[in-house]
MARVO-984790 format. One line per field, with one value per residue: residue number from 1; residue in three letters; x, y, z of N, C-alpha, C in turn. Coordinates in steps of 0.05 Angstrom, whole numbers, m for minus. Example, Ala and Ser with C-alpha at 12.3 -4.5 7.8 and 13.67 -1.06 7.14 Angstrom:
BEGIN
resi	[1, 2]
resn	[ALA, SER]
n_px	[264, 257]
n_py	[m114, m45]
n_pz	[156, 142]
ca_px	[246, 273]
ca_py	[m90, m21]
ca_pz	[156, 143]
c_px	[264, 258]
c_py	[m66, 1]
c_pz	[156, 157]
REM end
This chain:
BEGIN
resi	[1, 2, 3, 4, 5, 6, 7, 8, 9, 10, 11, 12, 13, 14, 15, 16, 17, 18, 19, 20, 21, 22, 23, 24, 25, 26, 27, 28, 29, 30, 31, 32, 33, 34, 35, 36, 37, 38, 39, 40, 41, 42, 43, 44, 45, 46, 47, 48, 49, 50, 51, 52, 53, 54, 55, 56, 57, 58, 59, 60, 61, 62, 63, 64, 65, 66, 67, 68, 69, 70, 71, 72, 73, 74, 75, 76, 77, 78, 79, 80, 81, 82, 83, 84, 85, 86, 87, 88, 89, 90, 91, 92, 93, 94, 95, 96, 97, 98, 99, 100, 101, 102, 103, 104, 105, 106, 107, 108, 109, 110, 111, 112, 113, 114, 115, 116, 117, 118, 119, 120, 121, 122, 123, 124, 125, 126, 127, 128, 129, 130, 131, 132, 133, 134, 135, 136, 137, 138, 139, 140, 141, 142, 143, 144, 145, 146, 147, 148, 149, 150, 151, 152, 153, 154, 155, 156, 157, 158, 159, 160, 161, 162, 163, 164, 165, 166, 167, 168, 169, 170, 171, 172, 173, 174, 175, 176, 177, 178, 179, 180, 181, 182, 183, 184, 185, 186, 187, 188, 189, 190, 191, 192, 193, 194, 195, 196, 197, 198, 199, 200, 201, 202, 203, 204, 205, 206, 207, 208, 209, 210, 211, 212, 213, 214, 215, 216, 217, 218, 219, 220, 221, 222, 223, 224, 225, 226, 227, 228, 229, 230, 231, 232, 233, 234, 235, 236, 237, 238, 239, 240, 241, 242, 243, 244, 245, 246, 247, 248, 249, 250, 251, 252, 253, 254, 255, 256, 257, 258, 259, 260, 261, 262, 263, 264]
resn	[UNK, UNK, UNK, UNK, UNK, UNK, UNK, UNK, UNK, UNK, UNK, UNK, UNK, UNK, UNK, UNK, UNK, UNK, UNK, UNK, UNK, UNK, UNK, UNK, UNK, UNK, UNK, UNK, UNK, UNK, UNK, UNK, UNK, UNK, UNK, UNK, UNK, UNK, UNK, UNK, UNK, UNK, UNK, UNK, UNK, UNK, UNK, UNK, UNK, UNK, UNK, UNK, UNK, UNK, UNK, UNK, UNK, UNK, UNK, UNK, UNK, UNK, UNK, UNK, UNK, UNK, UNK, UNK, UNK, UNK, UNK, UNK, UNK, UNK, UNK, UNK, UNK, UNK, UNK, UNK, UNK, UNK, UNK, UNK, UNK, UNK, UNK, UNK, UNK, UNK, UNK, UNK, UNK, UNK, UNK, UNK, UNK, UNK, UNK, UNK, UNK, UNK, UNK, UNK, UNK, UNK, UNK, UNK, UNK, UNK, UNK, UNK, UNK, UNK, UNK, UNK, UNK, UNK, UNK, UNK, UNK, UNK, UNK, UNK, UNK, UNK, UNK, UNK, UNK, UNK, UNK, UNK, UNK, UNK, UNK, UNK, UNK, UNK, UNK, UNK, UNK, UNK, UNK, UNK, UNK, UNK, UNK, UNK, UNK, UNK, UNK, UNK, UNK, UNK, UNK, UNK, UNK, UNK, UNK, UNK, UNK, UNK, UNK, UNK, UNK, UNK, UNK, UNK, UNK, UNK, UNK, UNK, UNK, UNK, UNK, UNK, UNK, UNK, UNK, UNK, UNK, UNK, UNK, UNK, UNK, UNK, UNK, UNK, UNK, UNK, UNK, UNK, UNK, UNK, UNK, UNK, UNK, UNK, UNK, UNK, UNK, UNK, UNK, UNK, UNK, UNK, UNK, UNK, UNK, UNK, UNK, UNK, UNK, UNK, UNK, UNK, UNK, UNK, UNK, UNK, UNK, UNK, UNK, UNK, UNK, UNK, UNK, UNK, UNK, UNK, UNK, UNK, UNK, UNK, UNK, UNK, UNK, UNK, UNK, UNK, UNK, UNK, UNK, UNK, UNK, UNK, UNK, UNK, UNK, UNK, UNK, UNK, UNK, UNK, UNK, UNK, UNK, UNK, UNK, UNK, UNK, UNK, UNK, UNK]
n_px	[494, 472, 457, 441, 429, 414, 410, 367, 361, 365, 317, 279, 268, 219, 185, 211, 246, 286, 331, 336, 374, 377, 418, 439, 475, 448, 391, 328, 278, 236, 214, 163, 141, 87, 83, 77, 93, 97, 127, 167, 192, 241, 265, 321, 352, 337, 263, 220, 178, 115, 85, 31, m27, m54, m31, m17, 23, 53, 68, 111, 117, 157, 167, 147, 94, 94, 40, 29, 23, m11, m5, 38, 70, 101, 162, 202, 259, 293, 348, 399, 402, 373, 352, 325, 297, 251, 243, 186, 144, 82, 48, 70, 39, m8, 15, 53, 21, m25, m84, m116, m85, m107, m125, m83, m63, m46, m39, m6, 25, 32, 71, 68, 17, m9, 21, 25, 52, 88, 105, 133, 172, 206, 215, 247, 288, 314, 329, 366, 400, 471, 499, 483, 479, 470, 411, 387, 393, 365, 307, 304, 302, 253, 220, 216, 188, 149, 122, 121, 83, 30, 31, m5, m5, m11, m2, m13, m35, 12, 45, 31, 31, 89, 92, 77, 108, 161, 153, 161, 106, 91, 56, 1, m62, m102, m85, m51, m93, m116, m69, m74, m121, m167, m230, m230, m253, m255, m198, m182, m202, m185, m126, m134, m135, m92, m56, m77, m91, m130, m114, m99, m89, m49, m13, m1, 22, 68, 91, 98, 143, 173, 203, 220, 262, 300, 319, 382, 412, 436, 444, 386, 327, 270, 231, 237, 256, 195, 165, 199, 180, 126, 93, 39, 51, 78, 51, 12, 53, 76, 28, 18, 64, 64, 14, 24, 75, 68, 118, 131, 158, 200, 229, 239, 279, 315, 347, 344, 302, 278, 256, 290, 340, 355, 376, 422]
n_py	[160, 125, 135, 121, 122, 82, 74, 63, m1, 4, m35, m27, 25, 58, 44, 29, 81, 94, 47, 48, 58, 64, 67, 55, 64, 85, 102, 127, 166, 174, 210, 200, 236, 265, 233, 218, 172, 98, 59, m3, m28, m61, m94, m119, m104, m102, m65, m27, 14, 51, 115, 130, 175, 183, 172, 123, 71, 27, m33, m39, m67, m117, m124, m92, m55, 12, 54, 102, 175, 221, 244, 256, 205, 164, 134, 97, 71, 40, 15, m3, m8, m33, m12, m28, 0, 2, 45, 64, 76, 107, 82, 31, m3, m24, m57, m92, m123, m118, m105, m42, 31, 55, 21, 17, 69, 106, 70, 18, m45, m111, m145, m206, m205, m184, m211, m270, m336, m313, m272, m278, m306, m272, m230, m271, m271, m227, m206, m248, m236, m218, m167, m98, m94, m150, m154, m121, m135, m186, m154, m135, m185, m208, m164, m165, m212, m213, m166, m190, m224, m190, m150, m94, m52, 15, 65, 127, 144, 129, 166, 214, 221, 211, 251, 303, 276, 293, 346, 367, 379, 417, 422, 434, 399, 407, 416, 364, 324, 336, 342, 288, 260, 264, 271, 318, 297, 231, 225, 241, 198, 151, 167, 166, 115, 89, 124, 131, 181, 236, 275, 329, 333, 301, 330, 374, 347, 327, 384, 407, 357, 369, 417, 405, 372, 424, 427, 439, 472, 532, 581, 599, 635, 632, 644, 658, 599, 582, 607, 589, 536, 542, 565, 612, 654, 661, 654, 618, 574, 572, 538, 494, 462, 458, 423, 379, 353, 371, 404, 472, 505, 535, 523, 462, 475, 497, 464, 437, 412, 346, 323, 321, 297, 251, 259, 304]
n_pz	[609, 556, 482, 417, 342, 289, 225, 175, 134, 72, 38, 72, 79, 70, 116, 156, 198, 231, 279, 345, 402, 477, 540, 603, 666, 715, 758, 725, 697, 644, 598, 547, 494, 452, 389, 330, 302, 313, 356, 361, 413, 459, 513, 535, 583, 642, 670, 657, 705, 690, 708, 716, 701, 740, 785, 803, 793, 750, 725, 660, 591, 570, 522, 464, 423, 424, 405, 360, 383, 427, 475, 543, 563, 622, 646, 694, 717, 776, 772, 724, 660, 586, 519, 460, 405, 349, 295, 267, 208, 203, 179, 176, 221, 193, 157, 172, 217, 201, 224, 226, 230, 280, 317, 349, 368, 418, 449, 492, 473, 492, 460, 459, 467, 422, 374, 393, 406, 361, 381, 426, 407, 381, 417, 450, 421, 408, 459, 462, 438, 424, 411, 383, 330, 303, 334, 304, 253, 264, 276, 226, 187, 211, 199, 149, 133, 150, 123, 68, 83, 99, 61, 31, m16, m11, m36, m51, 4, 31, 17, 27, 77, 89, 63, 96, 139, 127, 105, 157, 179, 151, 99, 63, 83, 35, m1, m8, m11, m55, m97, m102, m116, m89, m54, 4, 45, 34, 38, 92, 112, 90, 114, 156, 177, 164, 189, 238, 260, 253, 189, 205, 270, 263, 235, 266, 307, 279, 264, 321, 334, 302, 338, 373, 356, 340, 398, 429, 398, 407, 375, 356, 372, 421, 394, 347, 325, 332, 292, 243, 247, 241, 271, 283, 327, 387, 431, 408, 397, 449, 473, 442, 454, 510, 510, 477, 505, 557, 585, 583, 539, 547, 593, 571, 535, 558, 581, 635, 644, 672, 619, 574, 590, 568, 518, 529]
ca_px	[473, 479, 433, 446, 410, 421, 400, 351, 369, 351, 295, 262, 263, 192, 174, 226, 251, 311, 338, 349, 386, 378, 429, 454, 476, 431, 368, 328, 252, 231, 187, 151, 120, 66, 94, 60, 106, 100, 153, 168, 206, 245, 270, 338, 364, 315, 241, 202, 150, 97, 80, 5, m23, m73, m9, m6, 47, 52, 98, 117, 123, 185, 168, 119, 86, 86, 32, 19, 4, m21, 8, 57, 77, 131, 174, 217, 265, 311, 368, 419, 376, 395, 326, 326, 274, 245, 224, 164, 131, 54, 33, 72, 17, m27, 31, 65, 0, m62, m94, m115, m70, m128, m127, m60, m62, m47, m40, 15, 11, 50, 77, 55, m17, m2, 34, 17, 82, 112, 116, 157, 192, 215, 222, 270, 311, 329, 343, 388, 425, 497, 510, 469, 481, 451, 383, 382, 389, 339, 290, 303, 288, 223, 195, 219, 174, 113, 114, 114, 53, 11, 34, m18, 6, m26, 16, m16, m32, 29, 64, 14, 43, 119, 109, 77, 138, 185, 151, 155, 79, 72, 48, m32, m82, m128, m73, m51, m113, m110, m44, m72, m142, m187, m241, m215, m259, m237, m171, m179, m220, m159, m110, m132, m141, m60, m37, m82, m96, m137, m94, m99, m71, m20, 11, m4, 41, 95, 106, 114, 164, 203, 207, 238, 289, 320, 342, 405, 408, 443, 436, 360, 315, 249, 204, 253, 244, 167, 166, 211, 158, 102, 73, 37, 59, 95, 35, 6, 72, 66, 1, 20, 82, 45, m5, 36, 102, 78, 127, 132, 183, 228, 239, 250, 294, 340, 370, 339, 268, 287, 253, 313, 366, 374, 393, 454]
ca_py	[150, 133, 138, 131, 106, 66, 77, 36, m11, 8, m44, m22, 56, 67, 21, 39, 103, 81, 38, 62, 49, 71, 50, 69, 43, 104, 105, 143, 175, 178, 219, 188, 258, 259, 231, 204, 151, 84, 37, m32, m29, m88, m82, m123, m100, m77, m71, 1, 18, 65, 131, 136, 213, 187, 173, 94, 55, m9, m53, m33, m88, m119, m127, m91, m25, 39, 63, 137, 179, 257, 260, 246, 184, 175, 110, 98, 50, 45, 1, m7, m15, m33, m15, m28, 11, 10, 72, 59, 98, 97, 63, m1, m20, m42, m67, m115, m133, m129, m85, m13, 38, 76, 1, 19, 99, 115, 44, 3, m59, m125, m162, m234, m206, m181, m243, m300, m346, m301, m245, m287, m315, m245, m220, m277, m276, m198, m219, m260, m226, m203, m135, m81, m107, m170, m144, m96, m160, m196, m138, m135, m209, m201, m144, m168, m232, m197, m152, m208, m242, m170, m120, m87, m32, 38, 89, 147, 142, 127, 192, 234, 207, 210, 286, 317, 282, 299, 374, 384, 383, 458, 420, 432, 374, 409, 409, 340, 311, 352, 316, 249, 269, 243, 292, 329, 270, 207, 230, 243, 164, 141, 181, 157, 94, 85, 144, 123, 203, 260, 291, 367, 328, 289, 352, 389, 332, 333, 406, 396, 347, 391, 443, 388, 368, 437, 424, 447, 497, 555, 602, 611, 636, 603, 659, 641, 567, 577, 608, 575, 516, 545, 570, 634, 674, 657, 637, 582, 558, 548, 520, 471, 453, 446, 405, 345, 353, 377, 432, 496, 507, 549, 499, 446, 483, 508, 431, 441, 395, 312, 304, 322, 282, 226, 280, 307]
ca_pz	[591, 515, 463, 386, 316, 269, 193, 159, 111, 39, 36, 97, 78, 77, 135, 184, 198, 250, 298, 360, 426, 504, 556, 624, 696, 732, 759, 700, 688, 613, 577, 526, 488, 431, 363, 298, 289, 330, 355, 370, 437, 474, 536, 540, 610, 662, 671, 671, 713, 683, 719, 704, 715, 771, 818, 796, 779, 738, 704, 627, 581, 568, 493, 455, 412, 429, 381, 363, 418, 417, 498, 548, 594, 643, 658, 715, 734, 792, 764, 700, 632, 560, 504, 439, 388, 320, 303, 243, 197, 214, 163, 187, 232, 182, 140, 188, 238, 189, 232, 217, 251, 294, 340, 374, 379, 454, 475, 492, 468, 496, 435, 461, 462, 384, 360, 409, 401, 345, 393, 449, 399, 371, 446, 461, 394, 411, 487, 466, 414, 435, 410, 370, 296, 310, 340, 276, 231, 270, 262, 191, 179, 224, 180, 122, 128, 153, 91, 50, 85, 92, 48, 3, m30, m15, m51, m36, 32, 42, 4, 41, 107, 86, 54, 118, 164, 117, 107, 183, 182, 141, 71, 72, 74, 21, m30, m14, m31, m90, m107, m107, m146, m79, m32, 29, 64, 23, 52, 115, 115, 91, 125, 183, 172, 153, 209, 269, 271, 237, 176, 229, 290, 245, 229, 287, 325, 272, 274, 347, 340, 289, 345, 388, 345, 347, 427, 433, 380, 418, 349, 346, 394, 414, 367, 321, 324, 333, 270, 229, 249, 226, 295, 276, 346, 412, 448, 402, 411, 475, 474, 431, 458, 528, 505, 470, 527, 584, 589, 578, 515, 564, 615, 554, 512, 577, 591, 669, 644, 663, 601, 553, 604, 556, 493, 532]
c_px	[482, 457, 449, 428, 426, 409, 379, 365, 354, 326, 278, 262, 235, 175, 195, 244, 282, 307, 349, 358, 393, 392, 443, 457, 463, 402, 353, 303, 256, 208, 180, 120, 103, 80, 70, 63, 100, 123, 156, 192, 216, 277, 288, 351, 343, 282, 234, 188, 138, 89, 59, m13, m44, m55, m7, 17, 43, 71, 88, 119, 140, 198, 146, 120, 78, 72, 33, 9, 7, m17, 22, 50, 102, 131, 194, 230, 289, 347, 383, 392, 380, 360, 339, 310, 275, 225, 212, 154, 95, 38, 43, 61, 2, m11, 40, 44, m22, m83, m92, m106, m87, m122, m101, m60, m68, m52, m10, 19, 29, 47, 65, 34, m21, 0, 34, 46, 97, 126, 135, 183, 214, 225, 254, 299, 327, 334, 362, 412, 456, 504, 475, 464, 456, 425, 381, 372, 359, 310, 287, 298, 248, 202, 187, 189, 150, 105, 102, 84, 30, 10, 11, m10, m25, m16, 6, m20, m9, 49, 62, 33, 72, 114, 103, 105, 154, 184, 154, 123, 72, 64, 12, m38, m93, m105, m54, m68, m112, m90, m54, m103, m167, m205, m218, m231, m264, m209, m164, m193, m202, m140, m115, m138, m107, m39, m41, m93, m118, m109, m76, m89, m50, m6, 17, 26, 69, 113, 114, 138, 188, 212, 226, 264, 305, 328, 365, 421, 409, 436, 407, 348, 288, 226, 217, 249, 207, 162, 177, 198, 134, 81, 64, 49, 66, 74, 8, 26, 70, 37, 7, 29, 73, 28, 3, 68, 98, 100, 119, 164, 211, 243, 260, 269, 323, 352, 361, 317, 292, 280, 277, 341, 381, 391, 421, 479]
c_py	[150, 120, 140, 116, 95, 77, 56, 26, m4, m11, m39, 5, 66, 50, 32, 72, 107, 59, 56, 45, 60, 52, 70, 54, 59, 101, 126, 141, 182, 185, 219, 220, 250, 259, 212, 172, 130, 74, 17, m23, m60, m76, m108, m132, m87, m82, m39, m6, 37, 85, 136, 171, 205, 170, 137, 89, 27, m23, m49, m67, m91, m120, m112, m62, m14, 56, 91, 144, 211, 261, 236, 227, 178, 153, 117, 76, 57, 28, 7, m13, m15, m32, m18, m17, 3, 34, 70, 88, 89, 75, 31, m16, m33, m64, m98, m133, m143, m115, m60, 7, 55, 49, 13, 50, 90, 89, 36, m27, m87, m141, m185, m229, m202, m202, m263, m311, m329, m280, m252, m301, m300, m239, m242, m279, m246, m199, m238, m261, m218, m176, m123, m85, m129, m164, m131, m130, m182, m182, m142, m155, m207, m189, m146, m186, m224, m184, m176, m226, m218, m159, m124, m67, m8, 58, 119, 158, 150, 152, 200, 236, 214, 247, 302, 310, 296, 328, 388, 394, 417, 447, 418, 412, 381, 397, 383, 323, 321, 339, 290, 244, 253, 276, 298, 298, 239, 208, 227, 211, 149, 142, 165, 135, 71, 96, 135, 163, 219, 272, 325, 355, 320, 311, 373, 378, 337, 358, 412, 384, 360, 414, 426, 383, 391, 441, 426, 463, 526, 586, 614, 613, 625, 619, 646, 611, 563, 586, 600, 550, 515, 559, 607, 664, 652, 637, 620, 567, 541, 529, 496, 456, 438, 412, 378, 349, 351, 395, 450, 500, 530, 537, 476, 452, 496, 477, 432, 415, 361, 308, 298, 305, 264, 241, 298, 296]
c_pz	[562, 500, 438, 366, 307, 242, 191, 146, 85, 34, 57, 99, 84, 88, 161, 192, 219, 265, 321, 392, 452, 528, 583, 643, 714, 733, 729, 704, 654, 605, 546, 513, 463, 405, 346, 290, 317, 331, 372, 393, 449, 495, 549, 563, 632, 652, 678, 678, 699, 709, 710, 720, 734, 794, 815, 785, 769, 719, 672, 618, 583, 542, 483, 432, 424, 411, 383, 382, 415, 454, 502, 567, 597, 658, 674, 722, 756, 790, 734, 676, 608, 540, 469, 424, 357, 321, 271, 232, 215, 198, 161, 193, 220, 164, 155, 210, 224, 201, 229, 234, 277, 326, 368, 376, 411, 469, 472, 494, 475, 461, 432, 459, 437, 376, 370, 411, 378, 363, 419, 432, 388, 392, 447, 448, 411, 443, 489, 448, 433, 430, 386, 335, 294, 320, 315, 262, 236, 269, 232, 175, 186, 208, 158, 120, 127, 129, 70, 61, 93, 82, 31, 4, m31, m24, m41, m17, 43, 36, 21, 68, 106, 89, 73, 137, 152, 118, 136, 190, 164, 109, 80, 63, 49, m11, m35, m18, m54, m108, m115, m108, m119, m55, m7, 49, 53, 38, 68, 120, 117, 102, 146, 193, 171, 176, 233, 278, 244, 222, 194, 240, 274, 246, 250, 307, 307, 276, 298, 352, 317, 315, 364, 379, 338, 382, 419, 413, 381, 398, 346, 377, 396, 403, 346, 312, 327, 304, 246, 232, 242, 245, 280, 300, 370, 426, 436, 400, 428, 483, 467, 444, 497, 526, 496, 488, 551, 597, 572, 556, 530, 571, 599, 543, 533, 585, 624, 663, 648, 640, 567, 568, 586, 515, 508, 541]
REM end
């Protein structure tokens, strides 16, 4: 299996956050855990099914958003598979669609039902790119344009949003409204208006996904990494970590869970 990013381009810094890329010739399950950030998905090589938690199965898009999502779901295919990602800030959604980001939390959204003909026409451009550059570039035209026909400019919002991912979720809400001279509930109106979440889950989920991104991190242990995250003790850890994974931070953090397969 191979997996790697890409960078943003300097005009797409605070709009995209990577490119990314999933490929293999093996059967493969994927867990899709609780993140902040959405992302535009297209699906190249192969077709997932969806593992739904009342024992269904159903066909994944082949193009589409994966908006914010505060749990997990679990694709499956049985063949070869080539994905392409954009991985967004949150406040894209309203940027590039016009819609406020709360619409797509915890859905999955086909592109053609989004963009009518723009969104097959997007689908078939990046299906018929030849290598990984070329899809980037075609993204990067795509977004560009959209900006230019939705952008309004929310500046603070949008800090707010940056300085929790960037803080690993431990900067407080009270004193980022404070920062940017508006109530604790102006904020949170806004906030979630731009995130798709409550300012508390927002950060709740980020510091989650900081605890993720030390996998494979032989040097610390997992108090260690719970605290260096902000967790006050061991077992709101695991709570947490439960609650937006579905494992147990043992299991995850020992390379045994499928759901870390495509990180080694």
């Amino acid at each position: 299996m191979k997996y790697y990013t890409i960078p943003s381009p300097p005009a797409l810094k605070d709009i995209v956050r990577f490119f990314w890329v999933l490929e293999s010739n093996e059967p493969y399950t994927h867990y899709s855990m609780a993140d902040v950030c959405p992302e535009m998905v297209f699906h190249y090589n192969g077709r997932f099914d969806e593992l739904l938690h009342n024992g269904d199965i159903t066909p994944s898009f082949t193009a589409g958003i994966h908006g914010q999502t505060n749990f997990t779901r679990r694709f499956h295919i049985d063949d070869s598979f080539g994905i392409f990602g954009t991985y967004l800030y949150p406040h894209a959604i309203p940027l590039l669609f016009n819609i406020p980001a709360p619409e797509l939390t915890n859905q999955m959204t086909d592109l053609q039902l989004l963009l009518q003909a723009a969104g097959s026409e997007l689908e078939e451009k990046i299906w018929n790119a030849r290598s990984t550059a070329q899809r980037v570039k075609i993204m990067e035209s795509f977004i560009l344009q959209r900006l230019a026909k939705h952008y309004k400019a929310e500046p603070p919002v949008f800090q707010c949003i940056q300085s929790i991912i960037h803080s690993k979720g431990l900067v407080t809400i009270k004193q980022l409204a404070s920062d940017h001279f508006l109530s604790e509930r102006q904020f949170e109106r806004k906030f979630r208006q731009f995130s798709g979440f409550s300012p508390k889950l927002f950060s709740r989920i980020v510091r989650f996904q900081s605890t993720m991104a030390q996998y494979g991190n032989k040097e610390k242990s997992l108090t260690e990494i719970a605290l260096e995250c902000g967790y006050y003790d061991q077992s709101h850890f695991i709570h947490e970590f439960r609650e937006f994974s579905g494992n147990h931070p043992r299991h995850y953090f020992s390379g045994d869970s499928d759901a870390t397969k495509w990180r080694d």
